[in-house]
Legacy VTK file of the C-alpha trace (Angstrom):
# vtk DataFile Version 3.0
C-alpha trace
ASCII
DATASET POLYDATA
POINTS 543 float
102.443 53.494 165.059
105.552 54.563 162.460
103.466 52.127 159.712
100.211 54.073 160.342
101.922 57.293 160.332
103.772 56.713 156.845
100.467 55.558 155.608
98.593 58.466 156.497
100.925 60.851 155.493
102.350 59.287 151.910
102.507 61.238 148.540
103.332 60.334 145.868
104.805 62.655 142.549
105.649 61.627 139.265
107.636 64.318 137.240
107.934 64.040 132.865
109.992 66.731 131.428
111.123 67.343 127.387
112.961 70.161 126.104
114.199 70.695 122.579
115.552 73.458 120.947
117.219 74.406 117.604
120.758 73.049 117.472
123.324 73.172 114.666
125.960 70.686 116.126
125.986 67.966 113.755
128.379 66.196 115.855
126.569 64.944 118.834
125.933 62.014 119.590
122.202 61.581 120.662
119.500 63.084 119.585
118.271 66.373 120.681
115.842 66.653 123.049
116.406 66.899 127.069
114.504 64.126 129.105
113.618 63.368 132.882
111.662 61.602 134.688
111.814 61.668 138.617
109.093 59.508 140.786
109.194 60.989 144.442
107.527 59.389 147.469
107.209 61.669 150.727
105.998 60.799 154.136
106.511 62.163 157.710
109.331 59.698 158.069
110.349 58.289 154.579
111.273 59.622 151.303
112.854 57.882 148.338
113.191 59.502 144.936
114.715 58.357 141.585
115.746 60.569 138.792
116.386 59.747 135.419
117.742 62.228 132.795
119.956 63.051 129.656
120.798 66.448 128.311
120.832 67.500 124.368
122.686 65.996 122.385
123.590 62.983 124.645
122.162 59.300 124.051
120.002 58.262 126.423
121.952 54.653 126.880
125.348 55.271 126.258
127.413 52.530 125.657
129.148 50.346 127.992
128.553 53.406 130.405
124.433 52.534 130.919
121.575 55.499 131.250
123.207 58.817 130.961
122.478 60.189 134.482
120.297 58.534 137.101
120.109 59.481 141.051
118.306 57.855 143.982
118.101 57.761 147.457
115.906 56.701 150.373
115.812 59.125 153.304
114.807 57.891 156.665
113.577 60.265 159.829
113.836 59.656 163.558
111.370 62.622 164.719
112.823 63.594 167.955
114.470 59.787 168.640
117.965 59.747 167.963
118.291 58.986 164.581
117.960 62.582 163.016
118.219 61.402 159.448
119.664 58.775 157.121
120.255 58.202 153.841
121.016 55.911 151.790
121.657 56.747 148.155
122.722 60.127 146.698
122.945 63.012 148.910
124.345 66.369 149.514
126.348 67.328 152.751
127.218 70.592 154.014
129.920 71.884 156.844
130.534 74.812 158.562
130.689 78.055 156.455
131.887 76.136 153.179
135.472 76.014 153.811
135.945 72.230 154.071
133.134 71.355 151.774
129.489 72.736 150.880
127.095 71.375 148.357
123.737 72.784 148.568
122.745 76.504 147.602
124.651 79.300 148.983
124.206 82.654 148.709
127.475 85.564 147.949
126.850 88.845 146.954
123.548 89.845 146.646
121.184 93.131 146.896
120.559 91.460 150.260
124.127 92.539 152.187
123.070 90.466 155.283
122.548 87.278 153.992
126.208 86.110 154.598
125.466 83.218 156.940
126.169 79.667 155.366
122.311 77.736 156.828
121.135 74.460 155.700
121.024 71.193 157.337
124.275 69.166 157.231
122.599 66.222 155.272
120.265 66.499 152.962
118.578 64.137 150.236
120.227 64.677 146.915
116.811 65.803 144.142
118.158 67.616 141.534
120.386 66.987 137.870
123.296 68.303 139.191
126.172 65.215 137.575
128.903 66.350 140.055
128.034 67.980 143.269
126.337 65.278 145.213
127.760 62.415 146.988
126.662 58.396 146.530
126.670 55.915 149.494
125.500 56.461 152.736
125.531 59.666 155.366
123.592 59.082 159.021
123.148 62.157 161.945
122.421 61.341 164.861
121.435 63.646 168.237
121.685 63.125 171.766
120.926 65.879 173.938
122.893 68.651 173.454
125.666 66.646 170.871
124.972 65.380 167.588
126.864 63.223 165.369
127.345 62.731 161.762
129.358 59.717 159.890
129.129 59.597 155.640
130.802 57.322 153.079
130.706 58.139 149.743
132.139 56.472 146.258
131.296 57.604 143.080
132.886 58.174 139.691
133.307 61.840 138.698
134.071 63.189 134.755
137.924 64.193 133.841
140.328 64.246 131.827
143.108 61.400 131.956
146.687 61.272 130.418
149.047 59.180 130.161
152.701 59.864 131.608
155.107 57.393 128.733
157.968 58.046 130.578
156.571 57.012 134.437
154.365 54.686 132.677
151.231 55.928 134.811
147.773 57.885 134.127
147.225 60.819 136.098
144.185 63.317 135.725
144.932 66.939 134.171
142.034 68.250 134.825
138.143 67.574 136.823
135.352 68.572 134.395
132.416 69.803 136.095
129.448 70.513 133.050
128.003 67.192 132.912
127.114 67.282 129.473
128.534 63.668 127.494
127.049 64.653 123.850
130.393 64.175 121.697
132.791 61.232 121.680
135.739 63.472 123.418
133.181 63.929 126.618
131.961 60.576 126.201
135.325 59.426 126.812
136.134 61.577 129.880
132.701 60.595 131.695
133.503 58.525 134.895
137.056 58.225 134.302
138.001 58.804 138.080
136.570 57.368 140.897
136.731 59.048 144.525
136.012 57.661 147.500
135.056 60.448 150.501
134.908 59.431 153.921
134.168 61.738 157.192
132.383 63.005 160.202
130.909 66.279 162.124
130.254 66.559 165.235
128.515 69.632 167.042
127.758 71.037 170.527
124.415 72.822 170.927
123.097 74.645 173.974
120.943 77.623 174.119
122.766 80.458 172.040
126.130 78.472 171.416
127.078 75.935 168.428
130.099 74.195 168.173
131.285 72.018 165.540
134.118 69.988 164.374
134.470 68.691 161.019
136.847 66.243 159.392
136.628 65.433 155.401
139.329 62.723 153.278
138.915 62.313 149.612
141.012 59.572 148.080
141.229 59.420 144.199
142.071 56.329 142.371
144.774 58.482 140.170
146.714 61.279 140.917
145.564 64.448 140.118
148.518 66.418 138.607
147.480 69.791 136.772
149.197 71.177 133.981
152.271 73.230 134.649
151.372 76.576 135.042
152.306 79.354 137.260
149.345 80.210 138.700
148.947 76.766 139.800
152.144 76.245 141.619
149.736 75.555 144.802
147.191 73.654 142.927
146.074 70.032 144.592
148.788 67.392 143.714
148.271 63.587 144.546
145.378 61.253 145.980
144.379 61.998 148.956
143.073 65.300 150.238
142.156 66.146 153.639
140.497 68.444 155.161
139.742 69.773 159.197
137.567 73.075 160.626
136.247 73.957 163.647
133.072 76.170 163.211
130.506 77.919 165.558
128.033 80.581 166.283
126.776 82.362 169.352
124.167 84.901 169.777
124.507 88.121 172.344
121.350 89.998 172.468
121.203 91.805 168.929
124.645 90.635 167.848
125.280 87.261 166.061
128.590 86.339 165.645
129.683 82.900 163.511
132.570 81.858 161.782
134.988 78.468 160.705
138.415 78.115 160.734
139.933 75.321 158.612
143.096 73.817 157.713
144.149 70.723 155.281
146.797 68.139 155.630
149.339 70.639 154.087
149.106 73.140 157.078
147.810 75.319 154.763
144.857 77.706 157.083
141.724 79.177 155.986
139.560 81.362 158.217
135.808 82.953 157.645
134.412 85.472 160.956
131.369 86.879 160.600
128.733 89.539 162.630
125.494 89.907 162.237
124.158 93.177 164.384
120.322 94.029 164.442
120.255 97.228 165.967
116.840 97.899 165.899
114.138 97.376 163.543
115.443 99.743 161.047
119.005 98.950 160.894
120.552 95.633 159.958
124.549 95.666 159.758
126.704 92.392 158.470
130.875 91.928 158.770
132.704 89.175 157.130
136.476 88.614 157.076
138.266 85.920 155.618
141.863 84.627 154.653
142.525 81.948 152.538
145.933 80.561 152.158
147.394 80.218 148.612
148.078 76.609 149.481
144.566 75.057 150.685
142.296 73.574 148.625
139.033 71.902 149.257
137.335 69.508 147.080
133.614 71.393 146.775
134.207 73.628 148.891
131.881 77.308 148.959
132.426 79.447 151.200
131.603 83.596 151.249
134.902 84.032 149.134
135.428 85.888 145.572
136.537 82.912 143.999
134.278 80.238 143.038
136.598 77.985 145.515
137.703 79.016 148.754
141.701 79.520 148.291
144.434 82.456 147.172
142.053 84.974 149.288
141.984 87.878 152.008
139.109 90.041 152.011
136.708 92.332 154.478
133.079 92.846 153.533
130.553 94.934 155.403
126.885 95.527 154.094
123.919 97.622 155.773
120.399 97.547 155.096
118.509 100.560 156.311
114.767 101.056 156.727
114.481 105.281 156.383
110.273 104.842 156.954
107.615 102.882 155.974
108.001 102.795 152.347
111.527 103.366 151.653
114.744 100.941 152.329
118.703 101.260 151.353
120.785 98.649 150.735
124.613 98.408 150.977
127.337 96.517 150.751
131.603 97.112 149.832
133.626 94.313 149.720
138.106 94.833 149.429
139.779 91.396 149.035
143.229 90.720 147.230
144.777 88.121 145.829
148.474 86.801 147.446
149.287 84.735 144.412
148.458 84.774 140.563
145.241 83.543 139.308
144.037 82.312 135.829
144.783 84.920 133.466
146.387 86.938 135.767
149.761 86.633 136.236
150.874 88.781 139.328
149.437 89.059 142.456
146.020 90.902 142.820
143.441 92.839 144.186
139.580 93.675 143.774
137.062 95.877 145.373
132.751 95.632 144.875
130.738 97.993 146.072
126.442 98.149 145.863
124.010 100.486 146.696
120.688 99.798 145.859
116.831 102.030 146.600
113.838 100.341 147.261
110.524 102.465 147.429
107.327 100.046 148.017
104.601 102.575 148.978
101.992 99.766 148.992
101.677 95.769 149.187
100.731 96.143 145.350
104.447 98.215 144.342
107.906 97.772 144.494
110.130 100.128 142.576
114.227 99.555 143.128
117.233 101.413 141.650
120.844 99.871 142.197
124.390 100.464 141.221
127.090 98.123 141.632
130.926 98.525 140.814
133.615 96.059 140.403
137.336 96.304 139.955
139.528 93.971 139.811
143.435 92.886 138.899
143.021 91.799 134.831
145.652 90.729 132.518
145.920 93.701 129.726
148.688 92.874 127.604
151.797 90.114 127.639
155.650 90.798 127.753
158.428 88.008 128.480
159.496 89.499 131.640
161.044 87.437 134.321
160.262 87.381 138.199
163.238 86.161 140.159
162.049 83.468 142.677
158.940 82.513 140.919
159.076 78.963 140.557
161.158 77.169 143.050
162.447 75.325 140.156
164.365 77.852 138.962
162.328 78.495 135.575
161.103 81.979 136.147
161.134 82.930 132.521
157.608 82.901 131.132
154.974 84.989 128.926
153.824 87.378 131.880
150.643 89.266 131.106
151.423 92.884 132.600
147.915 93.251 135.251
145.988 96.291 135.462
142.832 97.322 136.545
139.119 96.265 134.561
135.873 97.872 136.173
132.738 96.576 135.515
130.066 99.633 136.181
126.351 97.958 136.031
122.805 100.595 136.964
119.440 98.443 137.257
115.941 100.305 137.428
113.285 97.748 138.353
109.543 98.259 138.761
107.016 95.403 139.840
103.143 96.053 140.115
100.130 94.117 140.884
97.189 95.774 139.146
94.877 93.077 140.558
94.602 89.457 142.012
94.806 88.369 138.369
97.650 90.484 136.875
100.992 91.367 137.725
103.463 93.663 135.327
107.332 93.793 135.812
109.599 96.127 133.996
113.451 96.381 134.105
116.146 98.194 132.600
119.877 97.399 133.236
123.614 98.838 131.947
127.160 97.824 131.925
130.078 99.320 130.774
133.428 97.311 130.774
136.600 98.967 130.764
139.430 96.465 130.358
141.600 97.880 127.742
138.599 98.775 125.833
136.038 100.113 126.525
132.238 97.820 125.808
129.187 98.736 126.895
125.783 97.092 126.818
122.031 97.254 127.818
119.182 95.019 128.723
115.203 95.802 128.671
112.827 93.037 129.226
109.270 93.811 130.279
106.861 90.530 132.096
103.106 89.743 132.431
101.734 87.407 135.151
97.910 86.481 134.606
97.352 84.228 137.449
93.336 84.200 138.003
92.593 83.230 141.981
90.411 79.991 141.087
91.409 79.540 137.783
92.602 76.135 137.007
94.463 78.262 133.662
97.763 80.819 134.118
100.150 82.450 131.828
103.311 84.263 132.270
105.512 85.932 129.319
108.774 88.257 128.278
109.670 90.404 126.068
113.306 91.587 126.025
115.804 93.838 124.096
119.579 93.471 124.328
122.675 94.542 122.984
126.038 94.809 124.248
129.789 94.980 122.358
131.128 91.707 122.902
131.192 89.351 125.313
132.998 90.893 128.179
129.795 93.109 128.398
127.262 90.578 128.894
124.362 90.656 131.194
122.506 88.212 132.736
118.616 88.051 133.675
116.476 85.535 135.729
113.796 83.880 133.730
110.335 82.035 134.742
110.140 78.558 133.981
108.350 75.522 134.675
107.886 74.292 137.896
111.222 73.003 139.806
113.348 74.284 136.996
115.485 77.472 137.049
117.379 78.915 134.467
119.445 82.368 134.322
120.769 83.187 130.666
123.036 85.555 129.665
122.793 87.969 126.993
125.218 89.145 124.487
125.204 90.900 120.946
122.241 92.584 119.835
118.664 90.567 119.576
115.522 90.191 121.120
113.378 86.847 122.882
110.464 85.871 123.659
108.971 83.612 125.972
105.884 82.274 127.678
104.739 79.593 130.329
101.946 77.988 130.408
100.211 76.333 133.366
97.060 73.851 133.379
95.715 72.366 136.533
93.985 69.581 134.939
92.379 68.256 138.429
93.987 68.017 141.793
96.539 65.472 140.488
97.700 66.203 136.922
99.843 69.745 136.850
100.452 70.463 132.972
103.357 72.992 132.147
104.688 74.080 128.820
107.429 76.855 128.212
107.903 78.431 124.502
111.221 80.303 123.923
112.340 82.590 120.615
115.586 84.375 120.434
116.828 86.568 117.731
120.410 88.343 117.479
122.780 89.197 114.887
124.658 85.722 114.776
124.883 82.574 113.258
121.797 81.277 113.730
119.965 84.108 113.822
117.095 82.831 115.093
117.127 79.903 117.917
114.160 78.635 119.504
113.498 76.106 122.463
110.124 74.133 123.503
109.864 72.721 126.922
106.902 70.721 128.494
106.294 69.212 132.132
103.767 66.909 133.833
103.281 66.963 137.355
100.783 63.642 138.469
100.801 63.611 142.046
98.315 61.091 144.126
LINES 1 544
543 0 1 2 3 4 5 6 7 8 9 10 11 12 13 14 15 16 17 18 19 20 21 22 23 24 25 26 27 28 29 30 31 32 33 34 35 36 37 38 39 40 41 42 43 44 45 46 47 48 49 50 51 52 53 54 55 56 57 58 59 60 61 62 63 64 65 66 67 68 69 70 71 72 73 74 75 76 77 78 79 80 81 82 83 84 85 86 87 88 89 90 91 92 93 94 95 96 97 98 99 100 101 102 103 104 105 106 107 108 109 110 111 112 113 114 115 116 117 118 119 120 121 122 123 124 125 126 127 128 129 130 131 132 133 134 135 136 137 138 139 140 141 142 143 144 145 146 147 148 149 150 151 152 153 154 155 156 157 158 159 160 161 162 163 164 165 166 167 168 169 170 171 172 173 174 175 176 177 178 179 180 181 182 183 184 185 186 187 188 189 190 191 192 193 194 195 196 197 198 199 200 201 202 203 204 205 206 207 208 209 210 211 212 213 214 215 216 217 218 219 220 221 222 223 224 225 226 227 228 229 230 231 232 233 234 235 236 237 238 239 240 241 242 243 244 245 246 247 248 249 250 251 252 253 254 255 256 257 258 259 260 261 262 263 264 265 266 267 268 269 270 271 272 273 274 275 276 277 278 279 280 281 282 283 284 285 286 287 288 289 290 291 292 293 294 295 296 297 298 299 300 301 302 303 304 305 306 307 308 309 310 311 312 313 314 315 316 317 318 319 320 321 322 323 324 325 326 327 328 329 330 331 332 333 334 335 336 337 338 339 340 341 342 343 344 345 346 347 348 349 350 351 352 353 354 355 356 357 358 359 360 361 362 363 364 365 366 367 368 369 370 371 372 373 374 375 376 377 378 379 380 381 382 383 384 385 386 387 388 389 390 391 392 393 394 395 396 397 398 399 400 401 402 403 404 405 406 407 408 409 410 411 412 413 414 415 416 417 418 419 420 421 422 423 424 425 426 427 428 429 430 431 432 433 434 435 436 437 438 439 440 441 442 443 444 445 446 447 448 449 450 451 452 453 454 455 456 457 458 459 460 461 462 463 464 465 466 467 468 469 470 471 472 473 474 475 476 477 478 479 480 481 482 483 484 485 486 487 488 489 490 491 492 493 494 495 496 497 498 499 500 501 502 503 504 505 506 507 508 509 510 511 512 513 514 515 516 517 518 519 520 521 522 523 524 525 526 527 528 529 530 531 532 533 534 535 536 537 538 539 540 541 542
C-alpha cells in the first residue's frame, strides 16, 4: 500500500553549512559567520523539508522577530490519482510565460538562443534561502482527464520600508526591499514590516499537442504601497490590492512550436509574450519571441522573457538560431530590438536598446570543447542633466524637473573559452573575456581565470581550483564569472578593479552517508582591504 511504498522508498538528508569571511563592518549586528541547516525527507509520495539559516552579519535570534530565516513545507503526491500535488508550507508557483507571476528559475538571454520557453511545474516545494520569492500557506493541483486545477493561499510578511504620512495620519510603504540581509539596525527595522496576503487559481486544458490555461492572481497588502514621486514612476503600483489575469497556451505543428500568454491587470493595462520554436531539421534550430508590455501593468514577481528584470514599460522582437555546420562545429545566434515607451530609472526620456550574440563552438571530440563569442549591447543611458521641461509630462502640471539628456552606452564583451578532459581523472578549463564600456567615457576591462578538476573514478577524494586575473576601469566595466562551489550552492561574482583570487573545493566521501565539502577563497585587488578571504564548509549525512 501508500504506507509500504513511503517506507520503502524514504531518504533522509541532513545538510550543515558555515561560511565566514573577512569583514570590516563594525556595525553589524551578529556575528560573522553564515549558518544553515536544512533536514530533508523524500519518498515516492511525501517530502517535508525545514531550513534554517542567517547570513553575515545578522544574529541568529533576532529580537522580538525570532530565528532569522526559517522555511518548511510538506509536499504530498497523488501518482496518477487526482491529487497531482499539495503543499502545505512554503512553496514556489509559476504561471504561464511569467507575465502574471513566476518564481522558480528562468532563463533570458543566453549563448543558448532557443531556450526562450518559460517550463517548470506550476507548484513546486519551496528548498532554497531565497527571503522573498516564495510563497507561505497552502497551494493544491489537481487533474482530471484532460483539465487540471490549481487553488493557492498564501500570507506572509515581506521586508520594506514604511513611512509615515503626518498630514493623512497613515503609514504607507515607499519602497519593497528584496536582499534579505537584516545585519544592521536600519534593516532590522524594515524586516517583516508588510504583510501580503495572495490568493488565486490556474486552470489548464491538455489534449495531445494543445495547452490551454487561464490564470488569475490578487495580492492584498496590509498598507498602501505609494512610491516616491518620481517621473519615471508615474505608472508605478499605487494602493493594496493588485490583480492580475492571462490566458496562456502552446501547440505543436510538426517541427513548429508555437506558445505564448497574454495578460492584463485590474487597470486594463495589457501585456503580451508570442513565441516559435521551429526545428527544421537536425541541424537548424530557429526561436521568435515578441512581446509588449504596457507602461501601466505591473505584476508582483513577475519574470517573463523581457529586458527588464520585471515585465512592464516594454516592446521588443528577438530571434536566435543555432546552426550545426558538421559534426564538430556549431553557431549560435541571437539579436534582440526592444524600446522603452516611457522613462526608466536613470533615464529620463523614452528609450530604446538592441543585443546582439554570436558565438563558435568547435568540439572535435567528447574530450574538447573550444567556444569564441561576441555579444553587443546598446542601450538609451542618461549622459548628462539639464533643467529642461517636457510639456505634458506629469498630468499634474509639474513638468519642470532635472532631465538627464539620454544617449546611447554600448557594452562590447569577446569570450574565448577552452575546456579539456585529459583523462577520467583530470579536467582543465581556460577562459579569457573583454569589455569595453562606452557611456560618456570610455572603460575597458579583462578577465583570465584558468580551472583544474581532479575527480579520480573510485576515489572517495576530489579537488577543484581557480586561478584568476582581473582588471577593469571602474565599475561600469565589470565582469562577471561562474564559480564552483559546494554542493547545492551557486555563486556568480563580479569582478572589478585590478586583483587576483584564488579558490579551491574540496570533496570527501567519508562512506555512503557522510558527504564532507570545504571551499577556500583569497582575493586580492587594489582596494581597501586589499586582501579578503572567505572559508566555507558543508556536511551532507544522508541515511
Amino acid at each position: 500500500g501508500a504506507i509500504q511504498e513511503v517506507r520503502r522508498t524514504a531518504k533522509h538528508q541532513l545538510l550543515t553549512r558555515m561560511a565566514i569571511r573577512n569583514s570590516t563592518r563594525e556595525e553589524y549586528l551578529g556575528s560573522l559567520p553564515a549558518v544553515l541547516m536544512r533536514y530533508q525527507f523524500r519518498s515516492a509520495r511525501i517530502q517535508f523539508n525545514v531550513n534554517v539559516e542567517k547570513d553575515m552579519g545578522e544574529r541568529f535570534f533576532q529580537g522580538g522577530r525570532g530565528i532569522s530565516f526559517v522555511s518548511s513545507h510538506l509536499a504530498m503526491y497523488g501518482k496518477g490519482k487526482p491529487l497531482q500535488v499539495l503543499v502545505i508550507g512554503d512553496y514556489l508557483l509559476n504561471m504561464g510565460q511569467g507575465l502574471v507571476h513566476w518564481q522558480g528559475r528562468a532563463m533570458k538571454k543566453t549563448g543558448l538562443p532557443i531556450m526562450i520557453k518559460r517550463q517548470l511545474p506550476m507548484i513546486l516545494p519551496f528548498r532554497s534561502n531565497d527571503e522573498n520569492r516564495f510563497h507561505r500557506g497552502a497551494a493544491v493541483m489537481f487533474r482530471k482527464e484532460h483539465w487540471s486545477l490549481g487553488i493557492f493561499l498564501s500570507r506572509k510578511r515581506i521586508d520594506a520600508n514604511i513611512k509615515f504620512d503626518s498630514v493623512n495620519n497613515v503609514k504607507y510603504a515607499s519602497s519593497l526591499l528584496t536582499s534579505g540581509y537584516h545585519r544592521t539596525a536600519a534593516e532590522l527595522a524594515d524586516k517583516h514590516a508588510l504583510q501580503i496576503l495572495s490568493v488565486g487559481t490556474i486552470l489548464i486544458y491538455q489534449r495531445k499537442a494543445l495547452k490551454l490555461g487561464w490564470n488569475a492572481m490578487h495580492h492584498i497588502f496590509n498598507l498602501p504601497l505609494v512610491p516616491e514621486p518620481e517621473p519615471y514612476r508615474r505608472f508605478s503600483f499605487t494602493g493594496n490590492h493588485m490583480a492580475n489575469y492571462s490566458v496562456d497556451y502552446h501547440y505543436t505543428l510538426n517541427n513548429l512550436h508555437f506558445f505564448g500568454e497574454a495578460a492584463i491587470n485590474k487597470n486594463a493595462q495589457k501585456a503580451v509574450v508570442q513565441g516559435l520554436m521551429y526545428s527544421a531539421d537536425g541541424r537548424l534550430d530557429l526561436s521568435v519571441l515578441f512581446r509588449k508590455v504596457s507602461p501601466g501593468y505591473t505584476a508582483f514577481q513577475g519574470n517573463a522573457f523581457t529586458e527588464s528584470t520585471e515585465p512592464s514599460n516594454e516592446t521588443g522582437i528577438y530571434a536566435g538560431a543555432s546552426m550545426k555546420i558538421n559534426s564538430t562545429c556549431t553557431v549560435d545566434a541571437y539579436i534582440d530590438l526592444y524600446r522603452f515607451p516611457w522613462l526608466r530609472y536613470r533615464i529620463d526620456k523614452p528609450g530604446w536598446g538592441r543585443d546582439y550574440l554570436f558565438q563558435f563552438t568547435w568540439k572535435p571530440d567528447k574530450k574538447t570543447i573550444l567556444y569564441a563569442r561576441f555579444k553587443r549591447e546598446t542601450k538609451t543611458q542618461n549622459l548628462s542633466t539639464s533643467n529642461t521641461p517636457i510639456p505634458g509630462l506629469l498630468p499634474d502640471g509639474n513638468n519642470s524637473f532635472p532631465l538627464n539628456i539620454g544617449s546611447q552606452a554600448t557594452k562590447t564583451n569577446w569570450r574565448v573559452h577552452l575546456s579539456r578532459v585529459f583523462s577520467p581523472q583530470l579536467e582543465w578549463r581556460v577562459r579569457v573575456e573583454s569589455v569595453e564600456v562606452r557611456d560618456g567615457v570610455v572603460s575597458t576591462g579583462y578577465l583570465l581565470y584558468t580551472d583544474a578538476f581532479w575527480s579520480p573514478p573510485k576515489s572517495r577524494f576530489s579537488v577543484n581550483g581557480r586561478y584568476s586575473m582581473f582588471e577593469t576601469t571602474n565599475y561600469s566595466s565589470r565582469l562577471y564569472a561562474f564559480e564552483n562551489d559546494v554542493m547545492y550552492y551557486s555563486l556568480i561574482p563580479s569582478f572589478y578593479g585590478r586583483g587576483m583570487l584564488v579558490y579551491g573545493n574540496v570533496r570527501i566521501v567519508v562512506n555512503r552517508r557522510l558527504q564532507c565539502f570545504f571551499k577556500a577563497t583569497l582575493q586580492h585587488k587594489l582596494a581597501i582591504p586589499p586582501t579578503s578571504w572567505a572559508f566555507r564548509m558543508q556536511f551532507i549525512f544522508s541515511w
